[in-house]
C-alpha positions in Angstrom: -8.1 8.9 -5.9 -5.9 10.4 -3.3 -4.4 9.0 -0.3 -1.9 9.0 1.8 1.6 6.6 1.3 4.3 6.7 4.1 3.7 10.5 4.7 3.3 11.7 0.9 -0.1 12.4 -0.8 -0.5 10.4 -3.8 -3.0 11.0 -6.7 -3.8 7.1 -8.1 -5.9 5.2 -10.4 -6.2 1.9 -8.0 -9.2 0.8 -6.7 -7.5 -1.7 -4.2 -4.2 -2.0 -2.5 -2.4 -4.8 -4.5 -3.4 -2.6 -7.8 -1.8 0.6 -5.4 1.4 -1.4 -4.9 1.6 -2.3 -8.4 1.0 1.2 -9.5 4.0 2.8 -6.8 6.3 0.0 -8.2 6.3 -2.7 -6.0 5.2 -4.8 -8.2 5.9 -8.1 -6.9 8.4 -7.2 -4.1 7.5 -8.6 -0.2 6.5 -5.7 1.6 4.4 -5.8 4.7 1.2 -3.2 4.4 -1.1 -1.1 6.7 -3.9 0.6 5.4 -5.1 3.3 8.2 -2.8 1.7 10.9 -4.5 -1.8 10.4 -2.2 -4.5 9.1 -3.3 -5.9 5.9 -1.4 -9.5 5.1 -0.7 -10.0 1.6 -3.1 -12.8 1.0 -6.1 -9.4 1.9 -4.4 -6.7 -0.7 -6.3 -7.9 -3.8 -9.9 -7.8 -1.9 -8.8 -4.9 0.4 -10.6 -1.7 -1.1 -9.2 1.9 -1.0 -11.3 4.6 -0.4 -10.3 8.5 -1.2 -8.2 10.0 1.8 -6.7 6.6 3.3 -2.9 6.1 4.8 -1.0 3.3 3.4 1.6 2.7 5.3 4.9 0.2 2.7 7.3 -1.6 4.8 10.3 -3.3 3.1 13.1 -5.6 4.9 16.3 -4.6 4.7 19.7 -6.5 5.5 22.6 -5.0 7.1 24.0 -4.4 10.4 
């Protein structure tokens, strides 16, 4: 399906978000995600459903100063 991730149209194969991240390569790493501006905590990905034409929005930490 395609949908929207930080800006770029993507063509994927998930059905929900945590199968999304895993399939863009976050795999396991701590991100926080919105799906159409709504915060979705990590604990929601697995259940949270993607439908065709949604914005995912992938927000790492960084370090630094």
């Amino acid at each position: 399906m395609k949908i929207t991730v930080n800006g770029t149209s993507e063509d994927l194969a998930a059905q929900t978000l945590d199968e999304a991240l895993r399939e863009l390569g976050y795999g396991d790493a701590r991100v926080a995600t919105a799906v159409n501006e709504a915060f979705v905590p990590a604990a929601a990905r697995q259940a949270h459903a993607l439908e065709p034409g949604d914005r995912v929005e992938i927000l790492a930490p960084r370090q630094g100063g």
